[in-house]
C-alpha positions as protocol buffer text, in pm:
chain_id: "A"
residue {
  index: 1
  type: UNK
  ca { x: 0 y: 0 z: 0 }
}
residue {
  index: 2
  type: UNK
  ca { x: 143 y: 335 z: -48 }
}
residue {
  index: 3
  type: UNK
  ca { x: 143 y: 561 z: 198 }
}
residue {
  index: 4
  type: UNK
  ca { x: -79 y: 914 z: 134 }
}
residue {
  index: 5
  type: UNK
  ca { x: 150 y: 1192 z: 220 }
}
residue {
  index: 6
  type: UNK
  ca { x: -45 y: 1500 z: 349 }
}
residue {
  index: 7
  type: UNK
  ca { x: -16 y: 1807 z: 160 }
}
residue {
  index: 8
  type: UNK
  ca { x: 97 y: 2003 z: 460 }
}
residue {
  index: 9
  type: UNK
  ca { x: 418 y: 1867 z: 420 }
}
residue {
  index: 10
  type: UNK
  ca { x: 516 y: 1868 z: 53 }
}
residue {
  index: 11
  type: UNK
  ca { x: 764 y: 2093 z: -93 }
}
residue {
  index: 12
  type: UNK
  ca { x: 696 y: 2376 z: -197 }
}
residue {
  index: 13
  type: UNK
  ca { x: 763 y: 2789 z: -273 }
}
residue {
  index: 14
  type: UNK
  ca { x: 694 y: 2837 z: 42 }
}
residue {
  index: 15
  type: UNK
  ca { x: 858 y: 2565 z: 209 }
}
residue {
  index: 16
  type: UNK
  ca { x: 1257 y: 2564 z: 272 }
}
residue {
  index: 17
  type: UNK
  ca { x: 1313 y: 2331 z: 556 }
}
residue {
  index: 18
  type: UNK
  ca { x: 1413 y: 2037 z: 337 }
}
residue {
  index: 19
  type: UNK
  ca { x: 1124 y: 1842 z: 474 }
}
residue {
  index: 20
  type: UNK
  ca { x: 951 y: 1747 z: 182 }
}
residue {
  index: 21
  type: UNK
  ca { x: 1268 y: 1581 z: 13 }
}
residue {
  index: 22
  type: UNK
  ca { x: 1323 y: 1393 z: 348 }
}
residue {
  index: 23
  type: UNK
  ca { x: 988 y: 1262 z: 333 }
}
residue {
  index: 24
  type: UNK
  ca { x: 966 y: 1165 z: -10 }
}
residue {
  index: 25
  type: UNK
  ca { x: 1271 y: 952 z: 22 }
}
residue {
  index: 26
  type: UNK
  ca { x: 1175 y: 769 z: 343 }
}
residue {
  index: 27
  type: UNK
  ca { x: 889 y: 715 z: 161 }
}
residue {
  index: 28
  type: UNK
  ca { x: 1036 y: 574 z: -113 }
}
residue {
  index: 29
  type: UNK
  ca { x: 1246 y: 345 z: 104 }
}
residue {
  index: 30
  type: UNK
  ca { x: 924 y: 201 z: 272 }
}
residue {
  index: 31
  type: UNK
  ca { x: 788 y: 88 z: -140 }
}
residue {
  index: 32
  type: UNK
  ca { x: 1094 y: -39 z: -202 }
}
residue {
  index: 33
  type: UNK
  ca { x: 1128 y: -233 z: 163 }
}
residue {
  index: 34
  type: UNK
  ca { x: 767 y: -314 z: 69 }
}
residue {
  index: 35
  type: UNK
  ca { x: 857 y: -406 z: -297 }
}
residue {
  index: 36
  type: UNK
  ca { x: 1123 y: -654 z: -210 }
}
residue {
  index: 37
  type: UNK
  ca { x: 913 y: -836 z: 41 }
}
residue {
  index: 38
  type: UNK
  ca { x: 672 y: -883 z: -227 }
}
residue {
  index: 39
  type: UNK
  ca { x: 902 y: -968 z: -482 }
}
residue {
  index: 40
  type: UNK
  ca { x: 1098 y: -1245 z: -185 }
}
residue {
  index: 41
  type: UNK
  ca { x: 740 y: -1380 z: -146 }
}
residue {
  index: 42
  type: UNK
  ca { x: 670 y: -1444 z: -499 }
}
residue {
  index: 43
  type: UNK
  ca { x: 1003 y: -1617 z: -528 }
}
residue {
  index: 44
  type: UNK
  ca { x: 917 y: -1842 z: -288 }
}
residue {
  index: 45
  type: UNK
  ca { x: 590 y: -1943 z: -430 }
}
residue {
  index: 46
  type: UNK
  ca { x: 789 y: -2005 z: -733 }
}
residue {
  index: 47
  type: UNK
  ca { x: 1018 y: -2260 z: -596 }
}
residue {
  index: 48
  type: UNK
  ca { x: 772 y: -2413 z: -388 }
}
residue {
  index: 49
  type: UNK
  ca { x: 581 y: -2515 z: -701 }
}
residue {
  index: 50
  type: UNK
  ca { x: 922 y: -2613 z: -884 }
}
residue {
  index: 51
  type: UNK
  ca { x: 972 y: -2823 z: -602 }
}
residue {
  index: 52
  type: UNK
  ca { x: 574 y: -2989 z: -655 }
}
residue {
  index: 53
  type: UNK
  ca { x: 618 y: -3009 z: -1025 }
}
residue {
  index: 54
  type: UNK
  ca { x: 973 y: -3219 z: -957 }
}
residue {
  index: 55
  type: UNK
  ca { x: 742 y: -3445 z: -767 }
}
residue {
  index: 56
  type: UNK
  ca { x: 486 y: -3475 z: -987 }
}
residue {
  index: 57
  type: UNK
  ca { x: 774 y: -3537 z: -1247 }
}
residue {
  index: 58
  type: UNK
  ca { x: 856 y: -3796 z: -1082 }
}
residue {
  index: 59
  type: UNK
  ca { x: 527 y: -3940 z: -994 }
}
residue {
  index: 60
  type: UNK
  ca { x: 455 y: -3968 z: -1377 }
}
residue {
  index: 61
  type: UNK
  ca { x: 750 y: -4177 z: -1408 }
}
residue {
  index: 62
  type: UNK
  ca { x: 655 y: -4365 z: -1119 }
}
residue {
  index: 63
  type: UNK
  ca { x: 292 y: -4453 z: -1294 }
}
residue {
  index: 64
  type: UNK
  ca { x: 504 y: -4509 z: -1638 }
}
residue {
  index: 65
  type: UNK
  ca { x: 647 y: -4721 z: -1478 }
}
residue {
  index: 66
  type: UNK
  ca { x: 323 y: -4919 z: -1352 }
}
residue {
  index: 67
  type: UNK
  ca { x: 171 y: -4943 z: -1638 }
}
residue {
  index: 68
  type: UNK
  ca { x: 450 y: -5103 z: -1808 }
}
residue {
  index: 69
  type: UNK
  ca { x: 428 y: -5330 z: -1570 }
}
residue {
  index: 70
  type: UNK
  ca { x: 36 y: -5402 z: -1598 }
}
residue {
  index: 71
  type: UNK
  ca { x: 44 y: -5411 z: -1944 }
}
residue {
  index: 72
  type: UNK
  ca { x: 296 y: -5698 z: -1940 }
}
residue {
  index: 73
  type: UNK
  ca { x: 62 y: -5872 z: -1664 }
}
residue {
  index: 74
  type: UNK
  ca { x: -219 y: -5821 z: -1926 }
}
residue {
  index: 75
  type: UNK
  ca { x: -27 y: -6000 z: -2216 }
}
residue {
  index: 76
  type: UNK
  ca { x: 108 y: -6303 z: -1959 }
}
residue {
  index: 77
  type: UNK
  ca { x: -225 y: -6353 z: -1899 }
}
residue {
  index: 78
  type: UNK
  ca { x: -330 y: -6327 z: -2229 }
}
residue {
  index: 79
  type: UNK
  ca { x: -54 y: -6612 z: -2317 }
}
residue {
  index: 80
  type: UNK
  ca { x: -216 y: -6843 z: -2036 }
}
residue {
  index: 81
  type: UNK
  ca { x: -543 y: -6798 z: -2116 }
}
residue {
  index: 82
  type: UNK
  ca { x: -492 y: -6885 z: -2482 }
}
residue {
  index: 83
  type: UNK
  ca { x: -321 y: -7189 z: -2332 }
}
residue {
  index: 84
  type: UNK
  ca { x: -617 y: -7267 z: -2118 }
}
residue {
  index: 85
  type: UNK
  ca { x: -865 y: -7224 z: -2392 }
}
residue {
  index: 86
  type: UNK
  ca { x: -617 y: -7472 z: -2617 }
}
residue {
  index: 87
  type: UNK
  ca { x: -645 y: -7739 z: -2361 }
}
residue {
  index: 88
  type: UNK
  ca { x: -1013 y: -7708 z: -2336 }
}
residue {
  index: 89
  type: UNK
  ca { x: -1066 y: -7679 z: -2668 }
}
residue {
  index: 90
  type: UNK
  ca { x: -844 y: -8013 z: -2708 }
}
residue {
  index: 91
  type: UNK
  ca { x: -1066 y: -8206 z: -2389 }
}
residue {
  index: 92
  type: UNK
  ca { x: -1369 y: -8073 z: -2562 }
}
residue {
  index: 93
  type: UNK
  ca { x: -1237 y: -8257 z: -2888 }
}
residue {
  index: 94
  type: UNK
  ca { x: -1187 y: -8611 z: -2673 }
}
residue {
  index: 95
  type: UNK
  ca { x: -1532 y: -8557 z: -2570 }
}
residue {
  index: 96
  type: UNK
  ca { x: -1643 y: -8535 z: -2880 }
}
residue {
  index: 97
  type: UNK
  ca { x: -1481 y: -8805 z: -3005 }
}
residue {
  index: 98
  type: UNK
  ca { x: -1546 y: -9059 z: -2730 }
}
residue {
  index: 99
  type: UNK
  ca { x: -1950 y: -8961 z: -2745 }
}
residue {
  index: 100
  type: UNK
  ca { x: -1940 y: -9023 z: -3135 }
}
residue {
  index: 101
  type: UNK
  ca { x: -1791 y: -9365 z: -3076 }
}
residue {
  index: 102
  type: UNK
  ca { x: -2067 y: -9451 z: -2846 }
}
residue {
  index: 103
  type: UNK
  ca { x: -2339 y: -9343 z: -3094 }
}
residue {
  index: 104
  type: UNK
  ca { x: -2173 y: -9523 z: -3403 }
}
residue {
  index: 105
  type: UNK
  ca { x: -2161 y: -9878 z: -3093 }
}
residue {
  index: 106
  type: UNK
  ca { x: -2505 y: -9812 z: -3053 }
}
residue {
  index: 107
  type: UNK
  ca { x: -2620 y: -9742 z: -3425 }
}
residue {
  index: 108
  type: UNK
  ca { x: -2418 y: -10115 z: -3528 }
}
């Protein structure tokens, strides 16, 4: 916020006693003080969310990481599931098989 200086004391024709000048600068010196606390706060802000987006940097590569890792669960148990339907696939043919040869016993 900067400060409202009254008219009373600014420079002027009629004023000599260096007041004014005085004033101004300590005035000055308060924006800037104020300026630079601003400015230190920002900063900080800044690095805090550097520091959140190196996390969530490395989060990403974390979950990358996961699914890799699911989609090679996925295709292993693609593989034995293929393997499992083979096998009943091949049972199913043996049942097949062995009921036909009791219908062609019977129909002799």
């Amino acid at each position: 916020m900067i400060p409202v200086i009254p008219v009373s004391v600014w420079p002027g024709p009629d004023r000599d006693d260096g007041l004014g000048p005085d004033l101004l600068a300590s005035n000055a010196d308060r924006d800037v003080a104020e300026f630079r606390g601003e400015l230190r706060a920002q900063t900080d802000l800044i690095n805090i969310t550097r520091l959140d987006m190196g996390e969530l940097r490395n989060d990403m590569g974390d979950l990358r990481t996961d699914m890799g890792d699911l989609r090679t669960e996925v295709g292993d148990l693609r593989t034995e599931m293929v393997g499992r339907f083979d096998q009943l696939h091949g049972g199913m043919e043996t049942l097949r098989e062995l009921i036909q040869t009791l219908i062609d016993r019977d129909q002799a």
